[in-house]
C-alpha positions as CSV (number, residue, x, y, z in Angstrom):
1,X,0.0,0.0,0.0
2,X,1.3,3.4,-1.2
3,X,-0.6,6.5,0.0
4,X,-3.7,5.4,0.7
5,X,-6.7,8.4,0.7
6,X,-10.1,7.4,2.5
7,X,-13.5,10.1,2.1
8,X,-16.9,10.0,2.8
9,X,-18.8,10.8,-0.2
10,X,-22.4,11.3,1.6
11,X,-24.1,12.2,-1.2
12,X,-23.6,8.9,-3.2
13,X,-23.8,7.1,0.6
14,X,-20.7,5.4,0.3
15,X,-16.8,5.4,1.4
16,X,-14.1,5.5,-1.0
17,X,-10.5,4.4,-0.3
18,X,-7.8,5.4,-3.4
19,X,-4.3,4.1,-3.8
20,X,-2.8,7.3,-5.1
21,X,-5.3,8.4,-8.1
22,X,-6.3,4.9,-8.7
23,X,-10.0,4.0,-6.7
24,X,-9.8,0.1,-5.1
25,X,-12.4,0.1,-2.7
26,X,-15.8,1.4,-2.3
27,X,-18.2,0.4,0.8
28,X,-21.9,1.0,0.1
29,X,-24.4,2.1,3.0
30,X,-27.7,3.0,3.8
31,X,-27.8,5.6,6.8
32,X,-31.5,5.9,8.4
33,X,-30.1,8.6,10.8
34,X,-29.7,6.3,13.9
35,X,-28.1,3.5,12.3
36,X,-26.2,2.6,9.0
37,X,-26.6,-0.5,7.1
38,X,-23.0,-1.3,5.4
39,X,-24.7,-2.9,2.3
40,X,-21.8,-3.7,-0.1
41,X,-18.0,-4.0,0.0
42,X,-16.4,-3.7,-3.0
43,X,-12.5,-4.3,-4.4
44,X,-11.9,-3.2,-7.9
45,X,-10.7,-7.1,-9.2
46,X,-7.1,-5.8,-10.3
47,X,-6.8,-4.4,-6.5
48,X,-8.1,-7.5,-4.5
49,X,-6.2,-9.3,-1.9
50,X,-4.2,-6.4,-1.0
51,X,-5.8,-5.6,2.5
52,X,-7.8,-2.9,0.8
53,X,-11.5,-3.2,1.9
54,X,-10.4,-3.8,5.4
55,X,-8.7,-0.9,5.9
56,X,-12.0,0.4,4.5
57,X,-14.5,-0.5,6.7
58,X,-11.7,0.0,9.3
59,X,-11.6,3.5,8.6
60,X,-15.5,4.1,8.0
61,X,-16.2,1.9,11.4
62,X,-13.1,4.4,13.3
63,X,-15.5,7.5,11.6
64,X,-18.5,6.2,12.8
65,X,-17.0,5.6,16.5
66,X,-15.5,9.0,16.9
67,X,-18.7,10.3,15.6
68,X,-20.6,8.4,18.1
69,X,-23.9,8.7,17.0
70,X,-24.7,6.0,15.2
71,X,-24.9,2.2,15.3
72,X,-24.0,-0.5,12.0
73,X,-25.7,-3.1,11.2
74,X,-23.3,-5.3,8.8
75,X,-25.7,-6.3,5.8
76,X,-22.9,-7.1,3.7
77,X,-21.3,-10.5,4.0
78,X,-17.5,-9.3,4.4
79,X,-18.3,-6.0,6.9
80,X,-19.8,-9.4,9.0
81,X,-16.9,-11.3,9.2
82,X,-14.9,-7.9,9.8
83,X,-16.8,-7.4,12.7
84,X,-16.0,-10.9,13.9
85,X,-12.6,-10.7,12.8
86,X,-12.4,-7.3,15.1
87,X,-14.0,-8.4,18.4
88,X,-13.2,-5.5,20.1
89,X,-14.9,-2.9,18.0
90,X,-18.5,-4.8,18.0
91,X,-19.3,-1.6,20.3
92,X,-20.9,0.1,17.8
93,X,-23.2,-3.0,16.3
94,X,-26.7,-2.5,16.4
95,X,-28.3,-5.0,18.8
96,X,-31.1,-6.9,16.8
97,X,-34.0,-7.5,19.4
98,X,-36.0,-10.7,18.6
99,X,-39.8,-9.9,18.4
């Protein structure tokens, strides 16, 4: 990884993370206004296995924490195993309550 750029573009509800002008990653999201449903991670295919969409929910999970108003529920299949991958930051899940 070279120099890595990260941003929140909220107007197409998504992060972005770019390896110097070239976009790899791009993580998808619904945001209802108390919680946001990460939808879809996505690795360009020339970029993947590189680390790159970890370090992209990483960073859009460490945004959401600092912003602390929020909750995630992981829709998408990898932000899941992220989550169980990363114990420790399961904080910010949003608790499913059964009915």
């Amino acid at each position: 990884m070279t120099t890595l750029r990260f941003a929140h573009e909220k107007d197409a509800s998504r992060y972005t993370l770019h390896d110097g002008d070239q976009l790899v990653a791009v993580l998808d999201y619904n945001d209802n206004g108390s919680t946001v449903a990460m939808t879809r991670a996505f690795t360009v295919p020339t970029f993947r296995g590189r680390g790159y969409a970890g370090e992209l929910v990483d960073r859009a999970v460490a945004e959401l924490e600092e912003q602390g108003d929020r909750e995630v529920i992981p829709v998408c299949w990898y932000v899941a195993e992220w989550f169980d991958k990363n114990p420790d930051r399961a904080g910010i899940l949003h608790e499913r309550r059964s009915a």
